[in-house]
N, C-alpha and C positions, 0 to 999 in steps of 0.2 A: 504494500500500500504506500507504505512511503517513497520508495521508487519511482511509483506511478506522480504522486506527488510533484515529486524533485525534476522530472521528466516534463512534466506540464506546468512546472515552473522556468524551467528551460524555454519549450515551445512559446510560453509567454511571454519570456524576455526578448524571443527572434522575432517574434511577432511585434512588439513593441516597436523592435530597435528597427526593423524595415517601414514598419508604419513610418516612422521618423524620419528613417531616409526619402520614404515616397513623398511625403509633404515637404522636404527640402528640395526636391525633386523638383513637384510642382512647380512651387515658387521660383526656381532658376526658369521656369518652362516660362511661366508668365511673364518674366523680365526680357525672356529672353524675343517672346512673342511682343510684349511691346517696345521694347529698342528697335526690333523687325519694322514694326509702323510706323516711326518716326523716322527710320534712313526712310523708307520706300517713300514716304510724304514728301522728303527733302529731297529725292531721288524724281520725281512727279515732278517737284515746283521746279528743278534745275532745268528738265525736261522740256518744261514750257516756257522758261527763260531762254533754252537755246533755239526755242524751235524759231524765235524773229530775230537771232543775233546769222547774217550774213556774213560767208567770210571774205576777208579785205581783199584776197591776191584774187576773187574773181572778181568784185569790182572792180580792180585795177587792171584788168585782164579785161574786161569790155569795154574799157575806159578808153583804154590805148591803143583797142583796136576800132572804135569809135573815131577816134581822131586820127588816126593814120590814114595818111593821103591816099593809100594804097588801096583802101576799104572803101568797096562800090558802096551806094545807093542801099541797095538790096541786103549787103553784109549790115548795113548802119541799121535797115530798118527789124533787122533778126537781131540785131542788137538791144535795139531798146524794145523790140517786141517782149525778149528773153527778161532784160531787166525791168519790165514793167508788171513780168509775172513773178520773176521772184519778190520783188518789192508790194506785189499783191497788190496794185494801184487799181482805183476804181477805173466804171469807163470813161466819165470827166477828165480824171489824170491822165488816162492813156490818149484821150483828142487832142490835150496840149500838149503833148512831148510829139503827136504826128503818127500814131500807132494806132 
């Protein structure tokens, strides 16, 4: 009898001592699920900040070939056709540049 005792006084203590780990567990899981949601959020808002930042060497790359003597009519008007779509210009904007 006492055996049995000492025995399931045992199983109790493991019992105990995993409950304990599981709820440490948890709580690392929940830290770790919401740190998750705050990079992703700041991950999202970068997202949307890069999606209107344009990069410079292509506008400097239609710039140049905009003005180069060399660039027919037709190259100019693919030109600002192209930079009036990346710059998402209304159709007002696009009458006054000639596109």
């Amino acid at each position: 009898m006492q055996q049995q005792e000492s025995a399931l006084n045992e199983k109790n203590s493991k019992l105990t001592l995993l409950q304990e780990k599981l709820a440490e567990s948890e709580k690392e899981c929940e830290a770790i699920k919401s740190e998750t949601h705050v990079l992703l959020l700041k991950l999202k808002n970068e997202a949307i900040k890069s999606e209107y930042q344009i990069d410079r060497r292509v506008i400097s790359n239609f710039l140049i070939q905009y003005f180069d003597s060399n660039s027919s009519n037709q190259v100019k008007l693919q030109i600002l056709d192209t930079m009036a779509s990346v710059l998402v210009f209304s159709e007002e904007e696009k009458i006054k540049i000639g596109v």
